[in-house]
C-alpha positions, 0 to 999 in steps of 0.5 A, spaced: 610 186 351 614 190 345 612 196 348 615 195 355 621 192 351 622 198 348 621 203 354 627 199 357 631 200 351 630 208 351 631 208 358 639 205 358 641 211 355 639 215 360 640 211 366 646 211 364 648 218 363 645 219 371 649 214 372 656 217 369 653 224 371 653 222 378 659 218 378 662 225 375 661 229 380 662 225 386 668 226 391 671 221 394 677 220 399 681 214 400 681 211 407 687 209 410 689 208 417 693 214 419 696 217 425 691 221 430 691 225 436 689 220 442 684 224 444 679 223 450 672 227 449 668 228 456 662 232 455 662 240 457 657 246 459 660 253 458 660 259 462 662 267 462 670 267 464 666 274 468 660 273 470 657 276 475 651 276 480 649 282 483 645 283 490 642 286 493 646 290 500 640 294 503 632 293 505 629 298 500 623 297 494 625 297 487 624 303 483 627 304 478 629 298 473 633 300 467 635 292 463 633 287 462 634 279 459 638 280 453 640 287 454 647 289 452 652 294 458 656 298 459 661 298 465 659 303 470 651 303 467 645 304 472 643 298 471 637 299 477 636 303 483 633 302 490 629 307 494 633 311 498 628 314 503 632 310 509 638 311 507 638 318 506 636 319 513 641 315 516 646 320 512 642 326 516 642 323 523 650 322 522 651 328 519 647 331 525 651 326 530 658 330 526 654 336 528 653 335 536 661 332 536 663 337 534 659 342 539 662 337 545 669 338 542 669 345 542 666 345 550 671 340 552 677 344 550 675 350 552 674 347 559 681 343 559 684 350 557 680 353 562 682 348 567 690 348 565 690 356 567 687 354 573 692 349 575 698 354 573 694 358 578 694 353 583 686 354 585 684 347 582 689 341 584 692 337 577 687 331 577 682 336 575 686 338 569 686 330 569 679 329 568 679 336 562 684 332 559 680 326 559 673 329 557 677 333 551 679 326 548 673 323 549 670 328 545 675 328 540 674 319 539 666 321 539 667 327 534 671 320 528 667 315 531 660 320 528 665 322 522 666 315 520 659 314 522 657 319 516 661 315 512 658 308 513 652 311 512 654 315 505 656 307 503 650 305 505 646 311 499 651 308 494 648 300 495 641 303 493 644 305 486 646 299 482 651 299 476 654 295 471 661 292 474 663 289 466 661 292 459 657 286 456 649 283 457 644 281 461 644 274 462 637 274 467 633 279 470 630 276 477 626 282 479 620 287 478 619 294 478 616 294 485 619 289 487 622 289 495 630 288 496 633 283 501 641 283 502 644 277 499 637 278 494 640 276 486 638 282 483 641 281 475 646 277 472 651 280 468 656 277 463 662 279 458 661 274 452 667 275 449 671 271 453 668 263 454 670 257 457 668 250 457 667 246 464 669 239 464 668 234 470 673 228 469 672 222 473 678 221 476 680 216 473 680 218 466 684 224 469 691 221 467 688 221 461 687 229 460 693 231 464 701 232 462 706 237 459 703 237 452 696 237 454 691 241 448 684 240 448 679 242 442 671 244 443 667 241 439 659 244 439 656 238 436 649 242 435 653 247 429 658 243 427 663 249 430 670 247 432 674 250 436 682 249 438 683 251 446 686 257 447 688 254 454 686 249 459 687 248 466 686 243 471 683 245 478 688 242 483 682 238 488 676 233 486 669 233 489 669 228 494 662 227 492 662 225 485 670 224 485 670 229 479 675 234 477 674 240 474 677 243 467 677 249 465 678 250 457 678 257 455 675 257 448 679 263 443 677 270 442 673 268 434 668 263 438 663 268 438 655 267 438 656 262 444 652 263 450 653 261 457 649 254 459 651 251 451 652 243 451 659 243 449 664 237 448 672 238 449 676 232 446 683 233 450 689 230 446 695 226 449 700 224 444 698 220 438 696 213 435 694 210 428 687 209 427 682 209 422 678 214 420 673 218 415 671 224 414 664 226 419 659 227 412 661 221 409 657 216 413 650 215 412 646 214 418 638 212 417 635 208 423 640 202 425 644 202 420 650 207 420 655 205 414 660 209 408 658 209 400 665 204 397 666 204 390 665 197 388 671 199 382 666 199 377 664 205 376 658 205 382 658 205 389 656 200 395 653 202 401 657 199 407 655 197 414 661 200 419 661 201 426 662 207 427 667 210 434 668 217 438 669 224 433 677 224 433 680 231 435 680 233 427 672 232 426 673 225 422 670 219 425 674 213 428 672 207 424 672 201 429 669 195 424 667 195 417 673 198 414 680 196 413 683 201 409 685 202 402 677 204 400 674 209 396 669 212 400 664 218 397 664 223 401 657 225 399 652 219 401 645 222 398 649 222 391 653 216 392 646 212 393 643 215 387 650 213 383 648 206 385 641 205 384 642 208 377 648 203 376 644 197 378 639 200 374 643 199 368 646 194 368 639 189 369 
């Protein structure tokens, strides 16, 4: 018994430093209802503002592929190329077509100039020179038609190679080396990272709420902690008459890097101000059920609060619905908060 009293009496002291030391270092803000933006989150999805599909225009078998997933382009790269074998003979049999128009041309004209001496010299009648004349236009509409021929055929050579429209990545690759062409096949698709975009479906009876003449947005991407302030925000001027949605386009800015087409993103759009109250996001402790804030109990410790906690405000703190009033101290480190109490507790017994 005399030990154990003993024990205690050797351990206030040091109970009692953990607890001045954890107080010491702690950071605290003092809550208070302030004016906010009046914000109006709406879930999001982002994409590439230049993302592009590249299909297939001609029949032919892959081979040559040069990409894959992941891989960074240039503009103008060869990115894959389709056997050429048919095109290359349709190039030839026009090129053969241009050959024989211009052999038939060539006749036509001499048998209208032929004709036209003959008609000087009256031993033929007029509607001979006529029929010449006819034949040589003919000739001379053969002779574009089998050129423009020769160049539809060229541009059909050029679809079998497949360069990069964009400097930027690879986001998929839907073929194999081998691999038959179909016109409209999706072949690669291709984006430029450096300018995203955030895409929001707001039910139209929200859309009141996200449009004006001041309207501004702030992404937030929950995963990373990572804000952003939009760069710019359009309202698309229709709605889907199947969901009842409108479309939002929230461009993020230049320094939003590292972010890929298809990342959850959260746009919180702004519209005006309103007083709220509100704490910074690491100052709330979620554990299971309970969510709840560290106030300082005047004392020198800490008292875990339950608070019900609202929307993430366009300036990453927290609405605060219930379990504050304003004036607190609340700790801005929870973990050393708990640990400042139980050690204050401690002593005090």
């Amino acid at each position: 018994m005399i030990n154990q009293l003993l024990a205690r009496l050797l351990l206030i002291p040091l109970v009692l430093a953990a607890a001045g030391i954890a107080h010491a270092e702690l950071s605290t803000v003092r809550v208070e209802a302030r004016v906010v933006a009046r914000s109006h989150p709406a879930e999001a999805t982002l994409e590439a503002v230049h993302q592009v599909a590249l299909a297939a225009q001609v029949p032919g078998r892959i081979v040559a592929l040069n990409v894959d997933a992941g891989d960074r382009i240039a503009k103008g790269e060869m990115l894959l190329r389709i056997d050429a074998v048919e095109a290359a003979q349709a190039v030839a049999g026009a090129e053969a077509g241009i050959a024989e128009a211009q052999a038939n041309l060539i006749n036509a004209k001499a048998a209208f100039e032929r004709t036209a001496r003959l008609v000087e010299r009256r031993f033929v009648s007029s509607a001979a020179l006529d029929q010449a004349k006819a034949a040589y236009d003919s000739a001379e509409a053969q002779l574009r038609a089998a050129r423009a021929g020769r160049g539809q055929a060229g541009a059909v050579q050029g679809y079998t190679t497949i360069v990069s429209p964009l400097t930027g990545l690879v986001a998929a690759r839907h073929v194999e080396p081998g691999d038959m062409a179909q016109p409209g096949r999706v072949l690669l698709t291709v984006y430029d990272p450096a300018a995203m975009r955030a895409i929001v479906d707001v039910p139209q009876y929200r859309i009141a709420g996200v449009t004006g003449e001041h309207l501004t947005a702030r992404i937030e991407l929950p995963e990373s902690g990572r804000w952003f302030d939009a760069a710019g925000v359009t309202v698309l001027p229709a709605a889907d008459p199947r969901t009842h949605t409108v479309r939002v386009r929230v461009d993020l800015p230049p320094q939003a890097t590292g972010l890929v087409p298809g990342m959850f993103a959260r746009v919180h759009f702004t519209s005006g101000e309103e007083r709220r109250i509100a704490v910074p996001a690491e100052a709330i402790l979620r554990r299971g059920e309970i969510t709840g804030v560290y106030v300082a109990d005047g004392r020198g410790g800490f008292g875990l609060r339950q608070i019900r906690a609202g929307e993430a405000l366009a300036d990453g703190s927290v609405e605060v619905l219930a379990g504050l009033a304003g004036g607190e101290e609340v700790a801005l480190d929870p973990v050393q908060a708990s640990i400042a109490g139980r050690a204050t507790r401690a002593a005090s017994r």
